[in-house]
Each structure stands twice: as structure tokens, then as C-alpha cells.
LUMLUMTOR-594755 format. One line per 2 residues: number of its first residue (from 1); their letters; for each residue x, y, z of C-alpha. Coordinates in Angstrom, 3 decimals, padded with zeros to 6 digits. Each point is the difference from the previous one (the first is absolute). Layout:
NUM	A	X Y Z | ...
end
This chain:
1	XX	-081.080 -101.966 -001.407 | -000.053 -003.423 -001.600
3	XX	002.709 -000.729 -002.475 | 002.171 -003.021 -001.412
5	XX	003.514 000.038 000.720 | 000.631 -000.338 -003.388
7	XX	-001.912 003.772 -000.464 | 001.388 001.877 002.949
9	XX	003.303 -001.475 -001.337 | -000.896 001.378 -003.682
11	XX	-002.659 002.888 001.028 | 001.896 001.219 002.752
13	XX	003.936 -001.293 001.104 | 001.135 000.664 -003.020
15	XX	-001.488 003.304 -001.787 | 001.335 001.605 003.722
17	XX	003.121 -002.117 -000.181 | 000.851 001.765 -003.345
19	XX	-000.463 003.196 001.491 | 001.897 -000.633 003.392
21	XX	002.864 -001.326 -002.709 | 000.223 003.007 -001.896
23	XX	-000.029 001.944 003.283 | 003.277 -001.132 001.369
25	XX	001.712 000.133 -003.273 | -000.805 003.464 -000.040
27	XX	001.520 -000.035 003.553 | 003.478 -001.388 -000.921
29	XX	000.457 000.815 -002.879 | 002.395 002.882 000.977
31	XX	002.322 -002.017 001.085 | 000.973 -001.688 -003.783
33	XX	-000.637 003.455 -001.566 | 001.923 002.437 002.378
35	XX	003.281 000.114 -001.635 | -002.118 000.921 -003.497
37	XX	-001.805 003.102 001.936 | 003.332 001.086 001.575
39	XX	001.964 -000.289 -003.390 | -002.780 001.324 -002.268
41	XX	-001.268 002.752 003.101 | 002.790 000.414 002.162
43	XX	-001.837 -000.860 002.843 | 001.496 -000.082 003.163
45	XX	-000.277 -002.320 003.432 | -002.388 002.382 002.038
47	XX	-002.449 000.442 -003.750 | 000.187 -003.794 -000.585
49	XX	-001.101 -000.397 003.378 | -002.512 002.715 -000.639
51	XX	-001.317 -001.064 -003.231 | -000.104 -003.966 001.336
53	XX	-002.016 000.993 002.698 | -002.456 002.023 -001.024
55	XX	-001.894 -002.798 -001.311 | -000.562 -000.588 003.517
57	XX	-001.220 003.410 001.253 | -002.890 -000.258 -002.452
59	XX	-000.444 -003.266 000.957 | -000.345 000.569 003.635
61	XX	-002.386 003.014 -000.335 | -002.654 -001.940 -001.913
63	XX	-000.364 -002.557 002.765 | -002.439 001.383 002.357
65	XX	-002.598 001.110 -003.064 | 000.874 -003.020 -001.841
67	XX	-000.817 -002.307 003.319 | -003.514 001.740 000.015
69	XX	-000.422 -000.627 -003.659 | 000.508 -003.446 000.146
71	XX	-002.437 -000.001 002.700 | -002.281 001.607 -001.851
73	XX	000.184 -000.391 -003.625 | 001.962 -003.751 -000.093
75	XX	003.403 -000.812 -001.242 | -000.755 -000.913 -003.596
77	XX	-001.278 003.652 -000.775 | 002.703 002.162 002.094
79	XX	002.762 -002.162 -001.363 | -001.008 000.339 -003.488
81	XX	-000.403 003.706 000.192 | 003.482 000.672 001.487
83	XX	002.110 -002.027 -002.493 | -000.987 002.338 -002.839
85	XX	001.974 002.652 002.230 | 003.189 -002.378 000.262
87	XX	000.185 -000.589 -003.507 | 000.135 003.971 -000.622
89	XX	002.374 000.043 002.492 | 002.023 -002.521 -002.055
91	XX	-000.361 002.240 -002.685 | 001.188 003.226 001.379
93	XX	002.914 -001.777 001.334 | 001.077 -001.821 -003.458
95	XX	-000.796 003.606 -001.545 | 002.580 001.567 002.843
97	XX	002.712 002.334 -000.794 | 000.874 001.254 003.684
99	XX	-000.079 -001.087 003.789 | -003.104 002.395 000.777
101	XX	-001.958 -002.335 -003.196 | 001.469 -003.362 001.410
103	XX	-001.488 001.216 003.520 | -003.515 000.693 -001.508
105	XX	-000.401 -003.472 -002.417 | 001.274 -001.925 003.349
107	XX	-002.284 001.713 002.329 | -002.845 -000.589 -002.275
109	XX	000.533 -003.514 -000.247 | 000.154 -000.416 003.699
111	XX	-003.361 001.057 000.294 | -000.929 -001.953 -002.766
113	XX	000.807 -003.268 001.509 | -000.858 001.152 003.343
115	XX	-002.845 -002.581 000.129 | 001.658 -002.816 -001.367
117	XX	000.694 -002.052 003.070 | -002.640 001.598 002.395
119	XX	-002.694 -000.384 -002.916 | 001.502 -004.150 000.294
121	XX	-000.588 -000.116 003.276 | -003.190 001.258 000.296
123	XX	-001.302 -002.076 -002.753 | 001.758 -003.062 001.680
125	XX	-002.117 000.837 003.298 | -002.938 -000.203 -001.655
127	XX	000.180 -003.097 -002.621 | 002.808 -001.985 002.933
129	XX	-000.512 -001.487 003.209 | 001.835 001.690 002.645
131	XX	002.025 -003.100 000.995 | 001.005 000.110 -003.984
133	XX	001.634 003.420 -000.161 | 003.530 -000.109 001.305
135	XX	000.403 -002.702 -002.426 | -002.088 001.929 -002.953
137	XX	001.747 003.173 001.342 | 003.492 -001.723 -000.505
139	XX	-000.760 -001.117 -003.382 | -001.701 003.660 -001.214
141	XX	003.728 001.115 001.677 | 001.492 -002.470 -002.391
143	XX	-001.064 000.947 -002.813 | 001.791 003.956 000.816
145	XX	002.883 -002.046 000.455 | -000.118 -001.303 -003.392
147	XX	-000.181 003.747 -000.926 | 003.379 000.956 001.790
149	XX	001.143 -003.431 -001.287 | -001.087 001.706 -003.602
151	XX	001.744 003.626 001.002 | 003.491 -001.867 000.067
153	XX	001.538 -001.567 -002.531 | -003.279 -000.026 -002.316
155	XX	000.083 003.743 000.428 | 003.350 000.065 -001.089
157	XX	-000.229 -002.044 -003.117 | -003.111 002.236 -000.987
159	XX	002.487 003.204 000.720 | 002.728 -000.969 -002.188
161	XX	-002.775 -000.891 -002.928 | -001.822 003.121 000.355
163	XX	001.233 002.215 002.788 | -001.922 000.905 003.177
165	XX	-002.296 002.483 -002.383 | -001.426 -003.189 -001.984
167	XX	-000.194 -001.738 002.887 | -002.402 002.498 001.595
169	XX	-002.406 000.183 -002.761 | -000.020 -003.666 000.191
171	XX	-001.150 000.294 003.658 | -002.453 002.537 -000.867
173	XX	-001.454 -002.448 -002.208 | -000.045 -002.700 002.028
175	XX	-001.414 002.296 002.636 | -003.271 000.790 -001.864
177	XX	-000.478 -003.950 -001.025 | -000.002 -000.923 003.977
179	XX	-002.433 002.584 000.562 | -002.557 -001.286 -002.100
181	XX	000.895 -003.718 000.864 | -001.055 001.540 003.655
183	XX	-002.881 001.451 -001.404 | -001.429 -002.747 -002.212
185	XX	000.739 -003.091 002.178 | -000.915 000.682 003.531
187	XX	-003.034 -000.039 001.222 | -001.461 002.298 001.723
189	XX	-000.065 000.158 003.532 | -003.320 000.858 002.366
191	XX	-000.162 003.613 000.262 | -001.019 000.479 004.027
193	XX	-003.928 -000.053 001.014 | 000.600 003.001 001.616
195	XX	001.044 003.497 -001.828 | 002.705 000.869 002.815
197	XX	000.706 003.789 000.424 | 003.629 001.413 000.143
199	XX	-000.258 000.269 003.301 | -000.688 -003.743 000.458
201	XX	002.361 -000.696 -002.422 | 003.082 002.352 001.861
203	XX	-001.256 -002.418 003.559 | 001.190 -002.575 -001.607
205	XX	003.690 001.422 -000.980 | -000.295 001.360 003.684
207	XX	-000.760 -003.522 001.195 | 003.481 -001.083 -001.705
209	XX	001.987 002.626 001.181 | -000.970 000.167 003.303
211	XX	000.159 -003.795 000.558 | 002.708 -001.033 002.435
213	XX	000.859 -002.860 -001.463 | 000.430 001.459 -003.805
215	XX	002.227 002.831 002.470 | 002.204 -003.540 000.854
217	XX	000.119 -001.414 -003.317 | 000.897 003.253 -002.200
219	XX	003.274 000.864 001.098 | 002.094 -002.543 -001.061
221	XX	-002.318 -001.009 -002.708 | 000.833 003.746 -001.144
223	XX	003.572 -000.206 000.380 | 001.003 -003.675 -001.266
225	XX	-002.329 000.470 -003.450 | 001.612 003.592 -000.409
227	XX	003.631 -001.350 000.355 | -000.819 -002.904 -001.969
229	XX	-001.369 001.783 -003.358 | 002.372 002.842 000.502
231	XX	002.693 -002.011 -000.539 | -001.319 -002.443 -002.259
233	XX	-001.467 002.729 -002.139 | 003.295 002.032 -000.446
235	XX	002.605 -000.906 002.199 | 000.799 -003.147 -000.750
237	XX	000.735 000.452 -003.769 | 002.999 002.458 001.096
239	XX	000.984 -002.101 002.740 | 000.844 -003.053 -001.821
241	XX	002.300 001.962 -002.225 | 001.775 002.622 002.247
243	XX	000.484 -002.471 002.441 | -000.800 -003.713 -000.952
245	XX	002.866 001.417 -003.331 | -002.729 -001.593 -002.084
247	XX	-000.552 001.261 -004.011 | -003.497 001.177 -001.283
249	XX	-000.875 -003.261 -001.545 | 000.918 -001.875 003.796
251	XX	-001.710 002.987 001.588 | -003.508 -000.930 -001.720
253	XX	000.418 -003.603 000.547 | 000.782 000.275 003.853
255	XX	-003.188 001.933 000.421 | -001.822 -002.691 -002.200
257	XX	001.295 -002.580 002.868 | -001.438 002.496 002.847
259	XX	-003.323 000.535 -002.051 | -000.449 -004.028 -000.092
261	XX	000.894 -000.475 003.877 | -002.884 002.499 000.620
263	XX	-002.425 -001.863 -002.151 | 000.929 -002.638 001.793
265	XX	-000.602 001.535 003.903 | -003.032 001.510 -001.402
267	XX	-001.291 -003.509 -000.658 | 001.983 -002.094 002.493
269	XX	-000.883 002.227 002.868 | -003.588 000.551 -001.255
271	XX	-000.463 -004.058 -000.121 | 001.749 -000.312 003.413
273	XX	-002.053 002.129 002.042 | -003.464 -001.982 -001.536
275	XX	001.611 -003.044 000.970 | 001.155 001.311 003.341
277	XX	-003.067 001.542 000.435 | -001.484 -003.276 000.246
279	XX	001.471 -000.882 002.336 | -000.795 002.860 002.360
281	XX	003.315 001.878 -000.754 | -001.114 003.606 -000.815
283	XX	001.362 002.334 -002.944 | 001.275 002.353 001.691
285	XX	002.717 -002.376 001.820 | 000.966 -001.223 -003.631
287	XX	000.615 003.448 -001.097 | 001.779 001.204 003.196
289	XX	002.602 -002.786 -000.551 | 000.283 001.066 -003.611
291	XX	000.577 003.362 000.628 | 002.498 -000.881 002.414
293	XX	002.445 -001.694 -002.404 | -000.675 002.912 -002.928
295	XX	001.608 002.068 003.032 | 002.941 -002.566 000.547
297	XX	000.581 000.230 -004.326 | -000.067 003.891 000.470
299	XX	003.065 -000.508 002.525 | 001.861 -002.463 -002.855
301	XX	-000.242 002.642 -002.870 | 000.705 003.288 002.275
303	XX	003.325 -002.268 001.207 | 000.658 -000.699 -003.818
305	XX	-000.001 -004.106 000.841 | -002.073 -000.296 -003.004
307	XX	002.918 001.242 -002.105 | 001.283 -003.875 -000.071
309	XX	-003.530 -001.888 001.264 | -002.915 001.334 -002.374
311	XX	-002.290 -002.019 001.536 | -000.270 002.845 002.498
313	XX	-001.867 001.861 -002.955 | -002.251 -002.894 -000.525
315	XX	-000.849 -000.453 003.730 | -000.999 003.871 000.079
317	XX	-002.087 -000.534 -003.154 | -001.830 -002.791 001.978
319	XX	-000.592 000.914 003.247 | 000.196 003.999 -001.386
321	XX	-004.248 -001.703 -000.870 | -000.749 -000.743 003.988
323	XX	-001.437 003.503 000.798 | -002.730 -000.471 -002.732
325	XX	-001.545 -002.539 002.053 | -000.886 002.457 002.894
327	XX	-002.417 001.107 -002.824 | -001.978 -003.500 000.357
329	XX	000.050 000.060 003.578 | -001.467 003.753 000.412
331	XX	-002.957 -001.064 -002.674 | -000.870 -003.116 002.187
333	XX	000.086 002.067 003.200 | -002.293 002.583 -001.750
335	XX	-004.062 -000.073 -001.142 | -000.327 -000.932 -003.653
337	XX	-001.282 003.000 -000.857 | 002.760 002.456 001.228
339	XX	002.460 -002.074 -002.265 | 000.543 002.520 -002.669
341	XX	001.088 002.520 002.303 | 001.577 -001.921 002.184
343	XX	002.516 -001.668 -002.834 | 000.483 003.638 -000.848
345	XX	000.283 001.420 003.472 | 002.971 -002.049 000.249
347	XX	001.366 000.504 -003.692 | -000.325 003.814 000.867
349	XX	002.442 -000.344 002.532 | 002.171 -002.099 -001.491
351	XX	000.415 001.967 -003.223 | 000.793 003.431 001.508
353	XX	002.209 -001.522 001.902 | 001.759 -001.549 -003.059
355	XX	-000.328 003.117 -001.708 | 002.100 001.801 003.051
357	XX	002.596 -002.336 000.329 | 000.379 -000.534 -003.600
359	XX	000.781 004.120 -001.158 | 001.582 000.063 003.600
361	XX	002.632 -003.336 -000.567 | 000.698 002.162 -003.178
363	XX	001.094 003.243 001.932 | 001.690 -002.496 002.356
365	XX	002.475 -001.526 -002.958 | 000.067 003.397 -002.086
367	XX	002.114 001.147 003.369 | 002.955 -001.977 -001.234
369	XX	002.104 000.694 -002.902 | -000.515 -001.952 -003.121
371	XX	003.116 -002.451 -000.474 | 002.922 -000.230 -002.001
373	XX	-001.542 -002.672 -002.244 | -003.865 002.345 -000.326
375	XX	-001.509 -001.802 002.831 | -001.392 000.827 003.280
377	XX	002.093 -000.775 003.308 | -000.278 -002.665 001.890
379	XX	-000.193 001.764 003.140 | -003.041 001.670 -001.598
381	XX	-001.846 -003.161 -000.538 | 000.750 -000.982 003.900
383	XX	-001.476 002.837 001.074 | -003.307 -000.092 -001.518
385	XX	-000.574 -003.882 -000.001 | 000.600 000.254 003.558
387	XX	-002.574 003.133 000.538 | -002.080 -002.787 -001.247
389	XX	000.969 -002.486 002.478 | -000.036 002.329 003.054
391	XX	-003.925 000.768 -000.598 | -000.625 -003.579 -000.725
393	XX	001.765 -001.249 003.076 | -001.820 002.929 002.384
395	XX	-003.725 -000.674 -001.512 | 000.956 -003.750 000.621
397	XX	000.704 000.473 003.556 | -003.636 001.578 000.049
399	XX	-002.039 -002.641 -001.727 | 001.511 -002.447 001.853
401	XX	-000.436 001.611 003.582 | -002.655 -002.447 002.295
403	XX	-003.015 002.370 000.198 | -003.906 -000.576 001.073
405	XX	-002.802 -000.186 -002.194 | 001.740 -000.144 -003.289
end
């Protein structure tokens, strides 16, 4: 399709920006807002866990539909539809009064913004050149950084004016203005010549999944992403203060520090691997090397080193962004049109597996007593961070293994 830059910038960057924003604030915000829940709902460990990633579940289980969708029916329509479900969701959860309530508004949000990135990406494929999209990929990435950037100290500000209630109605709103943005300023894409049946439609999530190469790629894709938002969309908040000895107020500002290191890997590493690209260097090597030092940060916060250097925190908020790329290199190694499900295929896998580790690193701490001083043991923390980095160093191994024809 022919458009300005100045249009898709307008028409179609930004209405999916806003929505890929208000995604990942919805993602972290859990982290700023978990000691409210547990003093006003006496949640524990393995139910914050719970709660936090059940937004995930949802998530996950709209992926295969929702890659056929966009295949079908565009991004601009799908998207739009399903953010009228998050903002209930934000509803029912400001309306809460118990855990099973919390569960139910989260969940529903999840599936409300379960397009928000893949709808981007599909959208990207068709209005971007493929040489353009790590880059427009990093900066789409960027702009959900700017959301956890917003689910920090922003968050907290909002809290302590309103509580987490207001805040959620304020989301809600929010929510329902992005979807008609979505709706109103995008063009619509070309609906396919051909009326493809289910059937045709499944071949191509069979295509995906039976793929050797997606079978190379997925596994440490899988578990670096999973590690990565499981701790940066609960684990971290509690971190900084039963370990790092850090107050509320620091808390929140740390994690604003993290948030900005990812917005800038999302973009740095998005801009590096078009430049590198080039010059003949493929994505996939650029993201292999990222993912490699997000593993080497993992070791720095399991042995507590970034007690006294914090910079350890803003390394894993940067190169915590490398597995995203794999998402570029899987679109350029598939057909166009298998891009929606694809994008999701991948996101599928990704998101259970967040949704596993996440409740499970819950069960994992809940083990341990609760400290002297109300918070959870150190020893805890050890253990499930480095459940994280055992996966993440085995799938490595895997992706990085010399193999034929892939």
C-alpha cells in the first residue's frame, strides 16, 4: 500500500503504539501496586504470583485464533474489538473486593490486549519493508517500554493521589480512547483475494509449528522473554526492597531506571541489527549475543552483586529486550502472509511459558518463611531467579547447537 511516512507515522505507528503502551503498563503494573493488594487483600506470594500471571494465561490462549484473525480480518478491526474487553477488565479489577475478582478483571484484560503487539506487527508487515522491521519492531517495543517506564514511579505518584482503584478506572478510560484511535486512524488493510477455509487457515499454523527452524528459535526465545517479564512484572518491585534495603519511594524509582534501559535496548538493539544487517550481519547473531549477556546479569542478581552495583539492574533491563528480536528474524524467514500467525505462534509459546514460571516462581518463594522484617527470604528469591536461569542457559545450549538446514 502506498503511504507517506508522515501517515503510517500518524495513521498507523502511533494509534498501535498507544495500544502496545497501555499493554505493558497493564503488565507491570503489579509490581508498584503489590504491597496495596497484600495490605488491603491479604494476598499472599503463591496468589500474587497467581493473580500477576493470569494476565498471561488469557493472553497466551488467544494467540492461535487471534493469528488467524489478523490474517483474515486485519489488525485495525481485531485490535479495536478486543480493547473494549481490557477496559472491562480494568473495571472489574478497580471494582475488586477479593483475590478470585482481582483474578477475573486481570484475566480479562490479558485477552484484551492480546493483539496489541501481534496486531503491530502485522500491520508493520504490510505498510514496512522487510529490511525496515527490526528497526520499526524496536521502536513499536519502545514505546511498551515507555509503558513500564509509566508503571514505575508514574504509577506510584497516581497511587498515592488516588489509590490503585482510581488508577484503574483511569486505565479503563484510556483503554476505550486507544481503541477508537485504532479504529478511526488506520486504514484498512487488503482483505485476501481468496476466501481461505479453516482448514487452509489451520495449514498455515501447522506450517509454523512444524517448521524446524521456528523448533530452533522458540526455546530460548520462550525462556529468556518469560524470565525477563516475570521478573520485571513482579519480582523486581520486592526485590529491590527485601534485598537491595531500598524504601517504597526508591523501590519505584529503581524500576523507573530498569523501564528506561529497556526502552533503550528495544531501540538500540532494534537500530543495530538494521545497521548490521547491512552489512550482511544477520538478526539472529545480534540477538544471540544479547541474550547471552541478559544470562550473565541473571548470574549478578541471583549472587546479590547488584546489592552495591545497580547497574546490574539496568544491564538486565537492556539486554532483558534481545529475545524480542528473534520475533523480526522468524517474520523475515516466513511468507508475508503467514505473519499473523506466525508473530502469534511464537507469542503463544512465550506467554504460557511466562504464565508457568510466573504462578510457579511464586510457589517457589512462598516455600520460605516470610522474614523478621515482613519480607520474603533471600534464599527464596535465589531459588526462583535461578529456575529462570537454568531454562535459559539449557534452551541456549539448543539454539546455539551447529545444525543443517536451519
Amino acid at each position: 500500500m502506498s503511504h507517506s511516512p508522515t501517515a503510517m507515522v500518524f495513521r498507523v505507528f502511533i494509534p498501535f503504539a498507544f495500544g502496545y503502551f497501555l499493554s505493558y503498563l497493564y503488565r507491570v503494573v503489579n509490581a508498584v501496586i503489590a504491597p496495596d493488594l497484600i495490605a488491603d487483600l491479604g494476598l499472599g506470594a503463591d496468589i500474587l504470583g497467581l493473580l500477576t500471571a493470569s494476565y498471561f494465561l488469557t493472553f497466551a490462549a488467544f494467540q492461535i485464533p487471534l493469528g488467524v484473525l489478523l490474517d483474515k480480518y486485519g489488525p485495525r478491526q481485531v485490535e479495536a474489538a478486543l480493547l473494549i474487553f481490557a477496559a472491562l477488565g480494568a473495571v472489574v479489577f478497580a471494582m475488586a473486593e477479593d483475590s478470585s475478582s482481582l483474578i477475573a478483571g486481570r484475566a480479562l484484560i490479558g485477552f484484551g490486549v492480546s493483539a496489541c503487539l501481534m496486531a503491530s506487527f502485522k500491520a508493520f508487515t504490510v505498510f514496512y519493508d522487510a529490511g525496515k522491521l527490526p528497526l520499526v519492531n524496536g521502536f513499536i517495543m519502545a514505546a511498551g517500554g515507555m509503558g513500564a517506564l509509566a508503571g514505575t514511579a508514574p504509577t506510584e505518584l497516581v497511587v498515592q493521589e488516588i489509590g490503585w482503584r482510581g488508577g484503574f478506572w483511569g486505565l479503563a478510560a484510556l483503554t476505550l480512547i486507544c481503541a477508537l484511535f485504532v479504529y478511526l486512524l488506520v486504514p484498512p488493510t487488503k482483505r485476501p483475494e481468496h476466501k481461505t477455509t479453516i482448514s487452509e487457515q489451520m495449514n498455515g499454523v501447522k506450517e509454523v509449528f512444524t517448521s524446524r527452524f521456528f523448533w530452533r528459535i522458540a526455546p530460548i526465545t520462550m525462556m529468556s522473554q518469560a524470565s525477563f517479564i516475570s521478573v520485571q512484572s513482579l519480582w523486581a518491585g520486592p526485590w529491590h526492597h527485601d534485598i537491595g534495603g531500598l524504601n517504597r519511594g526508591d523501590v519505584a524509582g529503581s524500576l523507573f531506571w530498569v523501564a528506561a534501559a529497556m526502552v533503550a535496548g528495544f531501540l538500540g538493539l532494534g537500530a543495530l541489527s538494521e545497521r548490521l544487517g547491512r552489512l550482511g550481519i544477520k538478526t539472529i547473531y545480534v540477538a544471540g549475543t544479547g541474550m547471552f549477556f541478559f544470562i550473565l546479569c541473571q548470574i549478578g542478581i541471583i549472587m546479590e552483586w547488584a546489592v552495591d552495583w545497580h547497574w546490574i539492574w539496568i544491564c538486565f533491563g537492556f539486554f532483558g529486550t534481545s529475545g524480542i528480536l528473534q520475533y523480526a528474524v522468524l517474520s523475515q524467514h516466513f511468507p508475508t502472509h503467514l505473519a499473523g500467525r506466525v508473530n502469534t505462534a511464537i507469542n503463544l509459546m512465550v506467554f504460557i511459558t511466562i504464565f508457568i514460571l510466573q504462578s510457579l516462581s511464586g510457589q517457589v518463594i512462598n516455600l520460605w518463611e516470610i522474614t523478621a522484617s515482613g519480607g520474603y527470604d533471600p534464599v527464596a528469591y535465589q531459588a526462583a531467579f535461578g529456575m529462570f536461569l537454568s531454562l535459559q542457559v539449557v534452551s541456549y545450549v539448543w539454539f546455539i547447537l551447529p545444525r543443517k538446514g536451519t
